[in-house]
Structures are given as structure tokens and as C-alpha cells.
C-alpha positions, 0 to 999 in steps of 0.5 A: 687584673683587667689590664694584665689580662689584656696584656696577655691576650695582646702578646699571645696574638702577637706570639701567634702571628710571629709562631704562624710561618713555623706552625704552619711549616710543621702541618704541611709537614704531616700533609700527604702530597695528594692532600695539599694542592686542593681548593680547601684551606688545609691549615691542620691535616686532616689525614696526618702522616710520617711518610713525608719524613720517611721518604726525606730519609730515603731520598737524600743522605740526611743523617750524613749532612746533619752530621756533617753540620754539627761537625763543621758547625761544632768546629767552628764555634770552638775556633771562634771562641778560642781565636776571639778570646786571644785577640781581645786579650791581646786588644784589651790588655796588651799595650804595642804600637798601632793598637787602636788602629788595627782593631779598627780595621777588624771592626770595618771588616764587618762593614764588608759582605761576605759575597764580596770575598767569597770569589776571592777566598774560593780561589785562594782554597782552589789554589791551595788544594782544599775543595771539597773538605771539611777544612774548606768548610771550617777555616775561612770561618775560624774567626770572626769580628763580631767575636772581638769585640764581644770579648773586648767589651768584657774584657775592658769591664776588668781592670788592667791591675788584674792582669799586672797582678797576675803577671807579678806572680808569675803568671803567663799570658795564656795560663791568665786566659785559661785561669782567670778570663775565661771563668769570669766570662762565661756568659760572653762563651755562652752567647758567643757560642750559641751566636756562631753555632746558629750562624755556621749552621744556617751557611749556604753560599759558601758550602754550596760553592766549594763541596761537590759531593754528598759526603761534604754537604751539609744540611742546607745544601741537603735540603735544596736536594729535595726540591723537584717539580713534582708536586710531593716535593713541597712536603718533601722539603717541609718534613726536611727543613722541621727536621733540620731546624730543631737542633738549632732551635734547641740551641738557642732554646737551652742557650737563650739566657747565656746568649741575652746575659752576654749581649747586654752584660759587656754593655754597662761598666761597674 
């Protein structure tokens, strides 16, 4: 008993130390501007208020960027899935020359950075008309290596007499992925989808490069806008950044099994 105890003292400081930053972003949040920029400590507010979130909302169009994120967002994640699943289908099943090294080059793609593209893929958008839409957003982002290869390593755990099963009933291809695949690998979706949700709607660089207008923008770029050199705008921007960071809390809240199961599931055979 002894020993459990100080088991569960030592990870609830560990868990505090962690949570510190986030605690902390949520009480300067509730602290008026006045009360912030003084010689005292002010951990907790002492004179807790909403005004900082009220005037977040009238300052920058809030609701419009977070709706756009989840659009962007949203899109993004289902391309992802669908893309990423056909591929590793076509890696995992499918036998045409060149294979092993095409999948090799997807997987030295994610040895790239993305700011060593992002030039590139603007002028390609540029030239083909797409700034400032929400395609611009969506389409560079419709795909992704990380999502191969998830789906490769649950789809190597199947054997290939699955599919040559199904395809001597006269199953298509398409209707193996839709029929069979895809309920059998929902923990990989799951993870998959939680993953790129999370990730499309924390993108900054390459929103902010390509849209120039409010009704573009989307949530990351919104709350750049709240910065100023006035002292309000520290709890201006707080209040903004609590408000943004519970839908993708809330994801991964909800999405935490599916997304642990789907990481480690893929990774051991049998």
C-alpha cells in the first residue's frame, strides 16, 4: 500500500508539472488586462472574468476561422484515409514490377521537411490559379506517407489467401476494400484519423502563406491576429488559444484508445 501510494504521488506531480503550461494558459485567460502586468504572482485571478473571450469574438471573426478549420481539417482527414488506404492496398496486396522501390521512395518522402517544398507547391497553386480557396488548403494535404504505411503494416498482418479468396468469388478490388478491409481495420481509421485531424488543424505555415482573406483563414492564423503591442492582447490571445485547443483536445480525448490500438496494433504479427 505503501508503495502504491507513492506511486500515485509521484505521477500526479509528474501529471501537474506536464498540465503547468496548459493550467496556466487557462487562468491568465479569466485575468483582466489591468490585473496581469503587476509585482505579484497571479497564478489564479483573483477577479475572474469572461470579457477576455467576449472581446476575442468581437475582435476577429472567430467562429468563421473555426469553422473553416473543421472544414479544411474534416476534408482533409477523409482524403487521407481514403487515399492511404488504396495505396497500401495496392503496396500490401497487388504484385507489378517496381513495387518495393516505389514504396521506398514514399517512405524517403517523410525524410523531407515540408518547408523544403513549401516554395515549390506555392508556385505550383499560384500558377494554376488556386490561392486563397479552400482547395489550396485541402489538396497538397490529400495524402500523406505516415498514412501508407500505417495502413501497410495492418494490411501485411492479413494473408494474401484473403484477397485471392475474395477474388475467386468475384470480388473487385474496390468492393474487397470497402467490404472486408476496412471493418477489419478500423483501429488503424481511428488512429489515422485522430492523427491527421490533429495535425491539419494545427497547420500554420502553409495557411498563412497562401489565403489573404478572413473568410480563407483558419483558426491558427486567426489567432496571430489577436496580437498587438497592447498589454490587453496577451489575455486576448490566451482566451483565443483555450477557445481553439478544446476541439482538438476533445478529439484526442475521445480518440485516444483508437488512436494507442492503432499505433501498436500493426506492429506485432499473429
Amino acid at each position: 500500500m505503501l508503495q502504491k501510494t507513492a506511486l500515485v504521488t509521484m505521477n500526479l506531480i509528474v501529471c501537474l508539472f506536464m498540465l503547468f503550461p496548459l493550467l496556466y494558459t487557462i487562468s491568465v485567460a479569466f485575468i483582466p488586462s489591468g490585473e496581469l502586468y503587476t509585482m505579484a504572482m497571479n497564478i489564479v485571478p483573483k477577479h475572474p472574468t469572461l470579457e477576455n473571450f467576449v472581446e476575442a469574438f468581437h475582435k476577429i471573426p472567430l467562429v468563421r476561422f473555426v469553422l473553416n478549420s473543421f472544414l479544411v481539417a474534416g476534408s482533409i482527414t477523409l482524403g487521407q484515409i481514403v487515399t492511404c488506404s488504396l495505396a497500401a492496398f495496392a503496396f500490401s496486396f497487388l504484385d507489378f514490377k517496381g513495387k518495393n522501390i516505389l514504396f521506398m521512395l514514399v517512405m524517403a518522402t517523410m525524410m523531407v521537411p515540408g518547408e523544403a517544398t513549401i516554395i515549390s507547391n506555392y508556385l505550383t497553386v499560384g500558377s494554376l490559379g488556386l490561392l486563397d480557396t479552400y482547395i489550396v488548403l485541402i489538396l497538397p494535404s490529400l495524402t500523406s506517407a505516415m498514412g501508407i504505411f500505417l495502413f501497410r503494416q495492418f494490411y501485411m498482418t492479413f494473408p494474401v489467401s484473403l484477397y485471392e479468396s475474395a477474388k475467386l468469388d468475384g470480388c473487385g478490388n474496390l468492393r474487397f476494400i470497402v467490404k472486408i478491409l476496412m471493418p477489419l481495420t478500423k483501429s488503424a481509421m481511428g488512429a489515422m484519423a485522430v492523427y491527421t485531424f490533429i495535425n491539419a488543424w494545427n497547420m500554420y505555415m502553409w495557411p498563412l502563406l497562401v489565403t489573404g482573406s478572413d473568410s480563407k483563414r483558419t483558426v491558427q492564423i486567426g489567432i496571430s491576429m489577436l496580437n498587438s503591442v497592447d498589454a490587453q492582447s496577451i489575455t486576448l490571445m490566451l482566451a483565443g488559444v483555450v477557445m481553439i485547443i478544446i476541439p482538438s483536445i476533445s478529439i484526442f480525448i475521445v480518440g485516444q484508445k483508437a488512436l494507442i490500438k492503432g499505433m501498436f496494433s500493426g506492429a506485432v504479427k499473429g
